[in-house]
C-alpha positions in Angstrom: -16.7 45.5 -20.3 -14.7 42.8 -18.1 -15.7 39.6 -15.9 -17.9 39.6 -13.4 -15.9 39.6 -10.0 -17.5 36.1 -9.3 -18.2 33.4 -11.4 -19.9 29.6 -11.1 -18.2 26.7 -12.3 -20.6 23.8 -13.5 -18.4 20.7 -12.4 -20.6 18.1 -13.7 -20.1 19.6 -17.2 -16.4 19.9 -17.6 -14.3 19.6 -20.4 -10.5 18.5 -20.0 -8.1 18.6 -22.9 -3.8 18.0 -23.2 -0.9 18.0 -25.3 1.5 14.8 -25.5 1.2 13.2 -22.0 -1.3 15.7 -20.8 -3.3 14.6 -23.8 -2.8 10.2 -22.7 -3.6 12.0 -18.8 -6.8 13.8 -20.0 -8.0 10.4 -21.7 -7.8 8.6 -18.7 -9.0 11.7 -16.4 -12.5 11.7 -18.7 -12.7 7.9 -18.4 -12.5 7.9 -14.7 -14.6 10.8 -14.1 -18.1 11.0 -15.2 -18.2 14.9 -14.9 -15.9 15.3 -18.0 -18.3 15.5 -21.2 -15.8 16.5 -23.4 -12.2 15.3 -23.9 -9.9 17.4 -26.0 -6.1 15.9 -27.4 -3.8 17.2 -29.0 -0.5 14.7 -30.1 -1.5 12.5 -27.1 1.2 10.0 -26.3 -1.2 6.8 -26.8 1.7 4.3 -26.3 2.1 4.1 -22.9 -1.6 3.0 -22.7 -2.1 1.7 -26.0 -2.9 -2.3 -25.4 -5.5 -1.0 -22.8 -7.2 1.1 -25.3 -6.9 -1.8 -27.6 -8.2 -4.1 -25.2 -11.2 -1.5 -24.8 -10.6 -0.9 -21.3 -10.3 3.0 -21.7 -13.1 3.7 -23.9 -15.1 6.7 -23.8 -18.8 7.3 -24.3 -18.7 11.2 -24.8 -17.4 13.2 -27.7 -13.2 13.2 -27.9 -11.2 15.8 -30.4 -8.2 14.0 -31.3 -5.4 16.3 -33.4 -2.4 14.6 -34.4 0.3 17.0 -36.1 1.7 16.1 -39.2 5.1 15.6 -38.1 3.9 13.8 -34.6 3.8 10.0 -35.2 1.9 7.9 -32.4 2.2 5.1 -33.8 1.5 2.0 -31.8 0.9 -1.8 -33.5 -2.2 -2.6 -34.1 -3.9 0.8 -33.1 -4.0 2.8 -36.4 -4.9 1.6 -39.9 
């Protein structure tokens, strides 16, 4: 049993997802683009966008999967407890 030699991609559900700065990219893809229902991160780089996240101005209204490693350390002032 294999794929089907065409398939249909549903654009206004996708989900987008990154590691490090793909993971700060796909945060700010989603919040941009009202297609992206789920947002998937793995050790996103926060700082580079941190006071704007702070500040609310990339906030998100659809589910996000954040994964930080134990050994990865985004720490940025004011950000984590």
């Amino acid at each position: 049993m294999g794929f089907p030699a065409t398939c249909t991609l549903d654009l206004s559900k996708l989900t987008i997802g990154g590691h490090s700065y793909g993971g700060m990219t796909a945060l700010k893809v989603a919040h941009e683009d009202s297609r992206v229902k789920l947002c998937a991160l793995l050790d996103p780089w926060l700082y580079i966008y941190h006071q704007e996240i702070l500040k609310g101005e990339v906030a998100l209204s659809i589910p996000v999967i954040q994964i930080s490693t134990e050994l990865f350390i985004p720490y940025c002032e004011g950000f984590f407890p």
